[in-house]
N, C-alpha and C positions, 0 to 999 in steps of 0.2 A: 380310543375304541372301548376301552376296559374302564371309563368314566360313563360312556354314552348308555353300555349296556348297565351299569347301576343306577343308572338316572331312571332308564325302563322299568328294573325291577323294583326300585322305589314304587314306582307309578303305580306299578302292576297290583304293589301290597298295599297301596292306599282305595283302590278301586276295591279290590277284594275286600277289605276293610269296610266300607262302605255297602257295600252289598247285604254283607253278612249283618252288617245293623239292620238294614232295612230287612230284610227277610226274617228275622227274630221280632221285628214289629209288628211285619203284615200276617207272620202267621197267628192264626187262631187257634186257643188249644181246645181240644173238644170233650167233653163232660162224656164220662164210660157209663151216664144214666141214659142216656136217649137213647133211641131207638135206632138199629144201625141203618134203616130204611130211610128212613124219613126224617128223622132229626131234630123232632118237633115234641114225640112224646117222652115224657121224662118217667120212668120207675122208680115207687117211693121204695122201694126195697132195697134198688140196684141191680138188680138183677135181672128182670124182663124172663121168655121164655125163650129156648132153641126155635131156631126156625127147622123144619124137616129138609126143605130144599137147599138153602144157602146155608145152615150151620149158625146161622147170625143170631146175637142176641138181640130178638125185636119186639116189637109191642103188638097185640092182639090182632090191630087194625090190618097190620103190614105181613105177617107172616102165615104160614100155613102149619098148622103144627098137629095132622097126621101123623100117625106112627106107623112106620110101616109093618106090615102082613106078612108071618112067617111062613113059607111054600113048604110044608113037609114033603112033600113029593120031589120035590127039585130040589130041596137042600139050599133056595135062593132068599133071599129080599125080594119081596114083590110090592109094589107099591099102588 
């Protein structure tokens, strides 16, 4: 019994093993210059600008970059 289940756990570490290469291959690392939208445009600076609604650093085409409108009367964010 206590042969069969190390025969398993062998099995187990060599699948695991296996996996874990191939998923270090298939993933793709991504460049922090593109744009978090779309993925296409690249910022020569690095930097790109806030987007107002998602927070995202994105490129002109993709984001909204409104500032929002301070309500003195309400003490709120109005947008």
């Amino acid at each position: 019994r206590s042969r069969k289940l190390k025969e398993e756990l062998d099995s187990l570490q060599q699948q695991l093993a296996i996996k874990s290469v191939t998923r270090t291959q298939d993933k793709k690392l991504v460049d922090l210059r593109l744009c978090r939208l779309c993925f296409k445009t690249k910022f020569a600076d690095g930097v790109g600008r806030v987007c107002s609604d998602c927070q995202q650093r994105v490129c002109p085409q993709c984001g909204a970059f409104s500032k929002p409108k301070w309500n003195a009367k309400r003490n709120k964010v109005s947008r």
